[in-house]
PASELUM-856519 format. One record per residue: residue in one letter; residue number from 1; y, x, z of N, C-alpha, C, O in turn. Coordinates in Angstrom, 3 decimals. Atoms other than C-alpha are relative to their C-alpha. Layout:
residues N
NUVEX/res/n/n_north/n_east/n_up/ca_north/ca_east/ca_up/c_north/c_east/c_up/o_north/o_east/o_up
NUVEX/A/NUM/Y/X/Z/Y/X/Z/Y/X/Z/Y/X/Z
...
This chain:
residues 89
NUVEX/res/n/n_north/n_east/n_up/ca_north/ca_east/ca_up/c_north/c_east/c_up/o_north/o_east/o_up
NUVEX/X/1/-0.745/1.172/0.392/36.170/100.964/100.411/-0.869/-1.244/0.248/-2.064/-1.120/-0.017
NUVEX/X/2/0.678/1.308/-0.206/35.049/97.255/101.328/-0.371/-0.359/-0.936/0.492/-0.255/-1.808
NUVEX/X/3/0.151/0.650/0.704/32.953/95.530/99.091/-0.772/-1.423/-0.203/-1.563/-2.008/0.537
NUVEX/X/4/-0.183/1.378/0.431/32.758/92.476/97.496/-0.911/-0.154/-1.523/-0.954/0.725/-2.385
NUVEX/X/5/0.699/0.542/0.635/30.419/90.373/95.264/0.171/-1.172/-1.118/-0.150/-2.302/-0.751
NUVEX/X/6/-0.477/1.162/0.366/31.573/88.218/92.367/-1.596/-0.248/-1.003/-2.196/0.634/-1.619
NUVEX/X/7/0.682/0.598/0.672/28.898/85.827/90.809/0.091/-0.747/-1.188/0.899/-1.670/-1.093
NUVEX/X/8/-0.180/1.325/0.834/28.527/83.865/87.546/-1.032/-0.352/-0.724/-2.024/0.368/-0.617
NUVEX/X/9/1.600/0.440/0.302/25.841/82.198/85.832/-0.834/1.044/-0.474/-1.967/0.639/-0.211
NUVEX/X/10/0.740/-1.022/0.799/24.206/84.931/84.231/-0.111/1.412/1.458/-1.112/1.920/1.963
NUVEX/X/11/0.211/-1.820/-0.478/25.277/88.388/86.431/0.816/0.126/1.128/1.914/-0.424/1.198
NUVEX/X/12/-0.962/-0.095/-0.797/26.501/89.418/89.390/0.386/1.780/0.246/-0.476/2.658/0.209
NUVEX/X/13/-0.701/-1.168/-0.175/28.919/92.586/90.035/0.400/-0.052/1.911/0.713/-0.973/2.665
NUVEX/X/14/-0.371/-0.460/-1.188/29.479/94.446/93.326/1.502/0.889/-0.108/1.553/1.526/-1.160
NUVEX/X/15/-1.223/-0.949/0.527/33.093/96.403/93.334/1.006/-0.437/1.218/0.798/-1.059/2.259
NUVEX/X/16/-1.134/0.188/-1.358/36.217/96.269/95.437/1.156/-1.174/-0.049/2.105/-0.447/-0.344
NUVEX/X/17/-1.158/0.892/-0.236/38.830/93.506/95.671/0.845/0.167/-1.147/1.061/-0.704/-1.989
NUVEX/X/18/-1.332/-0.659/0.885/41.349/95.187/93.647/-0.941/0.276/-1.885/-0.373/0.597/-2.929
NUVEX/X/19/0.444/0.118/1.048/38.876/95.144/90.864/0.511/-0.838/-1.492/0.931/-1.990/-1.388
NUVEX/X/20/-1.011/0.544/0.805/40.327/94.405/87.262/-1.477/-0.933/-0.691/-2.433/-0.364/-1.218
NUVEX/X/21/1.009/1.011/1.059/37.940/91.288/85.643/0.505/-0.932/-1.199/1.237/-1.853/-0.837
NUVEX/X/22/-0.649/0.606/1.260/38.890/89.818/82.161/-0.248/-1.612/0.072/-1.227/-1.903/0.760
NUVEX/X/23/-0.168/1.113/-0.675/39.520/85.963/82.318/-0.203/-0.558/-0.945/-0.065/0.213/-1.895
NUVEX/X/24/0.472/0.755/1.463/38.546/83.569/79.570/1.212/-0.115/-0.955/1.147/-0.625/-2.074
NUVEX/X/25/-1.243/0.605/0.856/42.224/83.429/78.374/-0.115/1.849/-0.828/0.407/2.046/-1.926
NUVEX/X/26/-0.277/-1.418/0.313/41.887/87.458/77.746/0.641/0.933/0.920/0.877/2.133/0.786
NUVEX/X/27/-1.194/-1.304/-0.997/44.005/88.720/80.831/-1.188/0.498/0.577/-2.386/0.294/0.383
NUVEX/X/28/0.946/-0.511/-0.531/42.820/90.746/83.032/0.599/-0.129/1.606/1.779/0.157/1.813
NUVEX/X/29/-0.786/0.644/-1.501/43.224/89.480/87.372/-0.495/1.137/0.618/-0.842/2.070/-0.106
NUVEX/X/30/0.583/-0.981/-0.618/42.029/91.716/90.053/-0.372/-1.301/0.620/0.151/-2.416/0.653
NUVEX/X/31/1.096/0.660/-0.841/39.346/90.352/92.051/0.465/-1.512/1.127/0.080/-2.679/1.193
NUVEX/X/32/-0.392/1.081/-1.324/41.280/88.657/95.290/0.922/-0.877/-0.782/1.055/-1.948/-0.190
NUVEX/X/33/-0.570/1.001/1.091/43.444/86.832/92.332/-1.045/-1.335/-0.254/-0.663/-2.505/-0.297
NUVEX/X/34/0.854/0.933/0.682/40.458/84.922/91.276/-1.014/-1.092/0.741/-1.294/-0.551/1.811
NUVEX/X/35/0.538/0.807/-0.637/38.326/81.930/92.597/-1.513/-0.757/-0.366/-2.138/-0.305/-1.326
NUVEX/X/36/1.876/0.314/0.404/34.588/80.156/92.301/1.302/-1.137/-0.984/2.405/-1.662/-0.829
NUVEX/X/37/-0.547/1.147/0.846/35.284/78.022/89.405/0.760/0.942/-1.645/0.591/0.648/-2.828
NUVEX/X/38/-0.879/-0.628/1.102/37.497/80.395/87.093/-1.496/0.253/-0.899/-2.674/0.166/-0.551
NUVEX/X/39/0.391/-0.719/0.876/36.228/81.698/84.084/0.337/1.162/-0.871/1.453/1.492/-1.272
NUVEX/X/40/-0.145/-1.648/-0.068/35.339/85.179/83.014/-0.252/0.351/-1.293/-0.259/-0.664/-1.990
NUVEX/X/41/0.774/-0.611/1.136/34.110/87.101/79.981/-1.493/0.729/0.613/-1.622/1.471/1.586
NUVEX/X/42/1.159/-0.826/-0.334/30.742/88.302/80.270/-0.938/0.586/-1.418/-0.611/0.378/-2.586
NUVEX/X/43/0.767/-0.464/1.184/28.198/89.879/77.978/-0.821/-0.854/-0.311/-1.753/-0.597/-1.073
NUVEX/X/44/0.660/1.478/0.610/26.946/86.161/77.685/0.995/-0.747/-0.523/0.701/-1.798/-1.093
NUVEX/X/45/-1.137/0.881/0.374/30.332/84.922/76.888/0.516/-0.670/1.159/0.025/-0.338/2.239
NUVEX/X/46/-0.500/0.674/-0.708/32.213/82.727/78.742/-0.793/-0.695/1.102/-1.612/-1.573/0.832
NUVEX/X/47/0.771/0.521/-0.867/30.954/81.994/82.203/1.036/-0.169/1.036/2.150/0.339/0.907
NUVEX/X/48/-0.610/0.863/-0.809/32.234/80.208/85.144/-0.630/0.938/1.110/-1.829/1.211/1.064
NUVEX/X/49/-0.227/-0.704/-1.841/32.493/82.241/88.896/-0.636/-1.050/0.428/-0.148/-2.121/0.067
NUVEX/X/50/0.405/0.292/-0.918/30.009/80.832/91.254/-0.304/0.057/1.547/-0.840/-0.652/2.398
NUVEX/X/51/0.074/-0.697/-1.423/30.437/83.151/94.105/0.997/0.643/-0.154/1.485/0.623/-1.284
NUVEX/X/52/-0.381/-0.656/-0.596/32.449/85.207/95.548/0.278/0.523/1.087/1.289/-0.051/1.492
NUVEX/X/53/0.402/0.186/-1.307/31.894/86.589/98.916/0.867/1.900/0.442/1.419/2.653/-0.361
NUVEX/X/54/-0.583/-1.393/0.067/33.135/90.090/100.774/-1.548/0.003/1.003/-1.905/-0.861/1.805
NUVEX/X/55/0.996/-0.043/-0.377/29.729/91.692/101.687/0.048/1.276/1.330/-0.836/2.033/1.731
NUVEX/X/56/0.165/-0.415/-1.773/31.023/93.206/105.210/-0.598/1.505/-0.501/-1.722/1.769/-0.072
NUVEX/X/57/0.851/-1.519/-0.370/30.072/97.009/104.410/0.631/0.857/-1.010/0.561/0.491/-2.183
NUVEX/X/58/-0.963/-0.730/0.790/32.355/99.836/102.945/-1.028/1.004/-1.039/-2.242/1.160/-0.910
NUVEX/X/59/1.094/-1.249/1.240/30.875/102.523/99.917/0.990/0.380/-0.763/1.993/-0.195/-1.187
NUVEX/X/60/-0.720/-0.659/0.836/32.177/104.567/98.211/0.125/-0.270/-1.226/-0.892/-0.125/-1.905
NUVEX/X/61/0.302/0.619/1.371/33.471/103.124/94.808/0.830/1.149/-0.788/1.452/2.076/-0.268
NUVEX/X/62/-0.668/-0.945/0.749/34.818/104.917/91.820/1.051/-0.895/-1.342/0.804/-1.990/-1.849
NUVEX/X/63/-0.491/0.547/1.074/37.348/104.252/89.164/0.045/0.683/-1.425/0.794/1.639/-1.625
NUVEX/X/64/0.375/-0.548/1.058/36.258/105.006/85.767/1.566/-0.141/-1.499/2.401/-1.011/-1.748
NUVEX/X/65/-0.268/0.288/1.292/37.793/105.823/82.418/-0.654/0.101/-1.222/-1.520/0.932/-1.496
NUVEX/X/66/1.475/0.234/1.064/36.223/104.580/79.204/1.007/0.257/-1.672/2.042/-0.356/-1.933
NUVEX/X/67/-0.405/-0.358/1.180/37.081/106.063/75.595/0.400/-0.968/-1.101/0.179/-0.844/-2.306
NUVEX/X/68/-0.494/1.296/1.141/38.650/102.739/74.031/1.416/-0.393/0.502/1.682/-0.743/1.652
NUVEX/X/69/-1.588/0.503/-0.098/42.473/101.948/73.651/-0.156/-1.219/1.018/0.603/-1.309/1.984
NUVEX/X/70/-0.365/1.440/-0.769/41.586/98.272/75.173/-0.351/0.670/1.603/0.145/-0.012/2.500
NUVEX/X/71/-0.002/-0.017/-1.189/40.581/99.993/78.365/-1.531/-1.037/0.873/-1.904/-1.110/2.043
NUVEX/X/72/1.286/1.251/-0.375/37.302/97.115/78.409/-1.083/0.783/0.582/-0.968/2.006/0.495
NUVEX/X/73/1.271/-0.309/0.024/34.003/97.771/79.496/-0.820/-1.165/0.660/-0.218/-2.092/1.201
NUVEX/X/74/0.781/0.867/-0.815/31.209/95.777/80.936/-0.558/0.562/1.244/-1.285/1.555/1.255
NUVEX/X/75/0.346/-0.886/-1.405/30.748/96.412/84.877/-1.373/-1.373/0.257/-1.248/-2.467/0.808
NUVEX/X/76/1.474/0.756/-1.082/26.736/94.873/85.607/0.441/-1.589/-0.644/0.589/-2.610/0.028
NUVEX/X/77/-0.269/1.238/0.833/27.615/92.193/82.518/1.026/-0.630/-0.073/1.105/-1.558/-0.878
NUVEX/X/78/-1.470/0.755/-0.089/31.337/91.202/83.487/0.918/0.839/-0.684/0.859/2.040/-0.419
NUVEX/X/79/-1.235/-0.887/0.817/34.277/92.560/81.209/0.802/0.407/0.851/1.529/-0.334/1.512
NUVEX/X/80/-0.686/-0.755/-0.975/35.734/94.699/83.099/1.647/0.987/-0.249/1.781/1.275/-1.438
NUVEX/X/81/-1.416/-0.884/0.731/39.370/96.820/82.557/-0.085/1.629/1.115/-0.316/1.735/2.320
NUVEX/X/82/-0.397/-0.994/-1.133/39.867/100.094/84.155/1.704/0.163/0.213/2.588/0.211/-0.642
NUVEX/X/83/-1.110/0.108/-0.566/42.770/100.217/86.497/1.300/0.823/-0.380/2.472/0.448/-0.347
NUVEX/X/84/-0.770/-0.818/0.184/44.266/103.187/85.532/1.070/-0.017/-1.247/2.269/0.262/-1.249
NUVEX/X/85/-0.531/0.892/1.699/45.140/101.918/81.699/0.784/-0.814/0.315/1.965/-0.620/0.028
NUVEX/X/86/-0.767/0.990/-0.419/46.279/98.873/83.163/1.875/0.708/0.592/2.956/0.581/0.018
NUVEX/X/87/-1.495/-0.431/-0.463/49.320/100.681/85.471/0.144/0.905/-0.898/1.372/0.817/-0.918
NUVEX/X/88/-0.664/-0.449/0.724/49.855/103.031/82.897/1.033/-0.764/-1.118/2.162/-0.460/-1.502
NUVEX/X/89/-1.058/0.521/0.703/50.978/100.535/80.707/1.494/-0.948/-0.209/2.035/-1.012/-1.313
């Protein structure tokens, strides 16, 4: 799968496009939704997207599930959702 690099002051995450990232309002966008400037949840709090780039080189990614109703986790400091929760509901 292609991947892609989103930045924000504190942390940056590697993952795929279609990636689910939590948004300062509480939703949750997938990756190509979102822009330098938005703001995210992080495990610093509220931080502002400085990058986002597609880093030209495919890998094998995985989609996890995590033992909490909200479906949250932190992917490399960014609040993260797993996908699967999401279309289930």
């Amino acid at each position: 799968m292609e991947v892609w690099e989103v930045t924000t002051e504190s942390f940056s995450l590697q993952c795929s496009k279609n990636h689910f990232i939590q948004t300062k309002h509480g939703w949750c966008q997938p990756l190509y939704r979102l822009k330098v400037g938005d703001k995210v949840k992080t495990q610093a709090g509220i931080e502002e997207i400085t990058s986002i780039k597609n880093l030209n080189e495919t890998r094998e990614l995985y989609d996890i599930t995590v033992d909490d109703p909200s479906g949250l986790f932190y992917s490399d400091g960014i609040s993260s959702h797993n996908s699967t929760t999401l279309i289930a509901r």
